[in-house]
C-alpha positions in Angstrom: -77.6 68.2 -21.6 -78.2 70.6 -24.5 -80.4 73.2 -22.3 -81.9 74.5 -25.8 -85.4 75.8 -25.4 -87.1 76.7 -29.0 -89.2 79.9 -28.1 -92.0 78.8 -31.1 -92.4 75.5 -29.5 -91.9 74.5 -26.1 -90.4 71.0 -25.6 -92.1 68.0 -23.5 -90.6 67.8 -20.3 -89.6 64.5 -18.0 -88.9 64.6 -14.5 -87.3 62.4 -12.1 -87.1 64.5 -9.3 -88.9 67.2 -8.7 -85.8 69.4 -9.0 -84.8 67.8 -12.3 -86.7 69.2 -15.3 -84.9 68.2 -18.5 -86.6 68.1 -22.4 -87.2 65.0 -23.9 -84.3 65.2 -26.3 -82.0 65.6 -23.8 -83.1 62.7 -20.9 -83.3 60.7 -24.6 -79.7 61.4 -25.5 -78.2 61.5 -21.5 -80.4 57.6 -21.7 -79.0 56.3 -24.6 -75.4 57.7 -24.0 -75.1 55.6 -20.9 -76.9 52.4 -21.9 -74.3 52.3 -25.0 -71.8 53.1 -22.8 -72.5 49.2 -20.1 -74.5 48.2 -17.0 -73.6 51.5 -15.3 -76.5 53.1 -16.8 -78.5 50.8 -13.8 -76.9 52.8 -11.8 -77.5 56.0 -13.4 -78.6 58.9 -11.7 -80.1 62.9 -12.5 -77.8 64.9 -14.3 -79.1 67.9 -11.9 -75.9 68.8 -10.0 -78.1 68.8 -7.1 -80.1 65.9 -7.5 -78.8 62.0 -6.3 -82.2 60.5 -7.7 -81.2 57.0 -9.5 -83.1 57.0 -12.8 -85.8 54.9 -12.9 -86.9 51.5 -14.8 -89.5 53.3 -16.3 -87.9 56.5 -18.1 -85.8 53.9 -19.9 -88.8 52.8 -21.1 -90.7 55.4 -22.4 -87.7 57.4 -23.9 -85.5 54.6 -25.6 -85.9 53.1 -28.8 -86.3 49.3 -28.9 -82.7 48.0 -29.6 -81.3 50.2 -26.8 -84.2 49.1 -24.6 -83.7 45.5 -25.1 -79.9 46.0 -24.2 -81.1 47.9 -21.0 -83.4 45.2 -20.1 -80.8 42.7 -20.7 -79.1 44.5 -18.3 -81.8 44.6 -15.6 -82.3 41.0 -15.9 -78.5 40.2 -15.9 -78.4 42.3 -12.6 -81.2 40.2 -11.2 -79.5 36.9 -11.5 -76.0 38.1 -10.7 -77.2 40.1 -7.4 -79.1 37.7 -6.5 -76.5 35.7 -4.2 -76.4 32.6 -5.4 -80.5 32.2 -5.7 -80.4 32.3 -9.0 -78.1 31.3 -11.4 -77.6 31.1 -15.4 -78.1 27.7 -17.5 -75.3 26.6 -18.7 -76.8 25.3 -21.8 -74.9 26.6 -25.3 -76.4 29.9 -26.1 -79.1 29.6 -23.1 -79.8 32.9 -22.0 -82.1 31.0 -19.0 -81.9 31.6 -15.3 -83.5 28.9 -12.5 -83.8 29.1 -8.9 -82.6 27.3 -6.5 -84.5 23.9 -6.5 -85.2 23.6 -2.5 -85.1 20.5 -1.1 -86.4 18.6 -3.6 -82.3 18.9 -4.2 -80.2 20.5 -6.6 -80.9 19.2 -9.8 -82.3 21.7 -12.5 -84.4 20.9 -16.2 -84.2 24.3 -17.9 -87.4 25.0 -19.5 -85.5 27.2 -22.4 -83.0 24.6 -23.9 -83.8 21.0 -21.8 -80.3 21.0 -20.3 -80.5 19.3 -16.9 -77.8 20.7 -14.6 -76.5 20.3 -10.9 -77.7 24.4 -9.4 -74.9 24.3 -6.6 -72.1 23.5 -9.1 -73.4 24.7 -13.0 -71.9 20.8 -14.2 -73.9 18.3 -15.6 -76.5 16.6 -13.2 -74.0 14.1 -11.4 -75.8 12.4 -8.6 -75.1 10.5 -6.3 -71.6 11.8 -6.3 -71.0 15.0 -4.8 -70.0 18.1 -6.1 -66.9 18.3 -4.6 -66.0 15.2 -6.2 -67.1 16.4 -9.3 -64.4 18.9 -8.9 -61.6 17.1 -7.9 -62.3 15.0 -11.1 -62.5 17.2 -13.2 -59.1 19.1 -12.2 -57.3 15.9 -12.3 -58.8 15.3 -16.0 -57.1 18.7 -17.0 -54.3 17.0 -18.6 -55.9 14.4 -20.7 -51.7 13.3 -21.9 -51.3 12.0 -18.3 -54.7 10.6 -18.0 -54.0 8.1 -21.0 -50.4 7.0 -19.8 -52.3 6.1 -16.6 -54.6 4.4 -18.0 -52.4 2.1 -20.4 -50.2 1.3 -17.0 -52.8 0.5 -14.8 -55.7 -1.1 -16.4 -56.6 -3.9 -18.9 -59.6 -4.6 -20.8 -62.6 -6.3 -19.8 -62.9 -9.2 -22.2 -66.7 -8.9 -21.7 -67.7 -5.2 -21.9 -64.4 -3.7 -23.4 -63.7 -1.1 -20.5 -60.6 -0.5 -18.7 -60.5 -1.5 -15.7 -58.0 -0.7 -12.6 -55.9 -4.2 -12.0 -55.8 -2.7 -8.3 -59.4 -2.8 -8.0 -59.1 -6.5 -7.4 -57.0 -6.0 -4.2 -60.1 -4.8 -2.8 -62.5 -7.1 -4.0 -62.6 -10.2 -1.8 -64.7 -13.4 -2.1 -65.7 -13.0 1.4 -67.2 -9.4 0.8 -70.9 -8.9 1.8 -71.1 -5.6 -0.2 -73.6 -6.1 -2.7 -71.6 -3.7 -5.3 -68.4 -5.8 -4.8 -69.9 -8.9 -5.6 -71.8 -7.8 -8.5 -68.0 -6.5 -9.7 -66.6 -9.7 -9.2 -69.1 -11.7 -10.6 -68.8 -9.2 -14.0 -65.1 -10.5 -13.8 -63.7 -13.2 -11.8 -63.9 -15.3 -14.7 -61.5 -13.2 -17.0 -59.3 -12.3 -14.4 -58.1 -15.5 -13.1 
C-alpha cells in the first residue's frame, strides 16, 4: 500500500472493515497483485495489520478491470466445484469448462448442456451402464499396455466367420446346450455353426 494522499485532491476511499480505510489505487493494485499472483487471492484478506477481514466478492468487482475479473471469477467458480465434495464435478468433455450435479436417483448418468458429452458423474468415464464403475476401472488398468492386450488376443481368440470379431475360444467351455440363460443361447446360436 502506497499510503500517498494528494493534498489538492482527496482520493476515493474503500473499506472492508471498518478499521481498514485504503484509496482506491491502492485496494486496486493490492487486488490485482494477488489475483495475478493464483487462487490465493480467494482467500485474501485486509492489508490492515490489525484487521483478519477476508476480502469480499464484491470489491473484486468494482475495482478490477475485466481480464483480471474474469480470471478471479474463474477462480470463484473453480472453488465452487472443487469444494464442493464430490456434488459437483467438471465435464470431461475436450475444452468443456462445464460443471453438473450429482444426478440423484434418477442414477449417475450426465448430458452436459455446454458440449453434449454424456458421462458416468461417479467415475468422469464415458456413460458405461450396466457395468459398474469399478469394472470400468479394472478394465481400463488392464488396457494400459495395449502390446500385451494384442498378444492375448492373437493366442486366445479366433474370428467370427459371421461378424468378424474375436472371440475367446474359452468362452465355449461355458456355453452349454443345456443352458437356460437367455444370453448364452443367443451366443451359441450366433456361433455353434462356425465353431464345430
Amino acid at each position: 500500500m502506497c499510503f500517498f494522499v494528494d493534498p489538492l485532491r482527496p482520493p476515493q476511499k474503500s473499506k472492508v472493515s471498518d478499521q481498514a480505510l485504503f484509496c482506491r489505487n491502492c485496494w486496486r493494485q493490492y487486488l490485482r497483485g494477488a489475483v495475478l499472483e493464483g487462487k490465493g487471492c480467494l482467500d485474501l484478506r485486509c492489508p490492515a495489520p490489525s484487521c483478519k477481514e477476508l476480502v469480499r466478492p464484491s470489491l473484486f468487482m468494482a475495482l478490477l478491470e475485466a481480464p483480471l475479473l474474469e480470471r478471479y471469477q474463474r477462480f470463484l467458480t473453480e472453488s465452487l466445484v472443487d469444494d464442493s465434495r464430490g456434488k459437483l464435478r467438471w465435464c470431461p468433455g475436450v475444452r468443456c469448462r462445464a460443471a453438473a450435479q450429482h444426478p440423484g436417483a434418477a442414477g449417475a448418468e450426465v448430458s452436459c448442456r455446454s458440449c453434449g458429452t454424456d458421462w458416468c458423474f461417479l467415475c468422469g468415464n464415458d456413460v458405461h451402464r450396466p457395468v459398474t464403475c469399478d469394472t470400468v476401472k479394472r478394465w481400463e488398468e488392464k488396457n494400459r499396455d495395449e502390446g500385451c492386450d494384442v498378444v492375448w488376443i492373437k493366442a486366445n481368440t479366433k474370428l467370427c466367420p459371421k461378424c468378424q470379431n474375436p472371440i475367446a475360444t474359452w468362452a465355449f467351455e461355458d456355453l452349454e446346450d443345456t443352458s437356460t440363460d437367455a444370453s448364452k443361447i443367443a451366443v451359441l446360436r450366433h456361433f455353434e455353426s462356425f465353431w464345430k
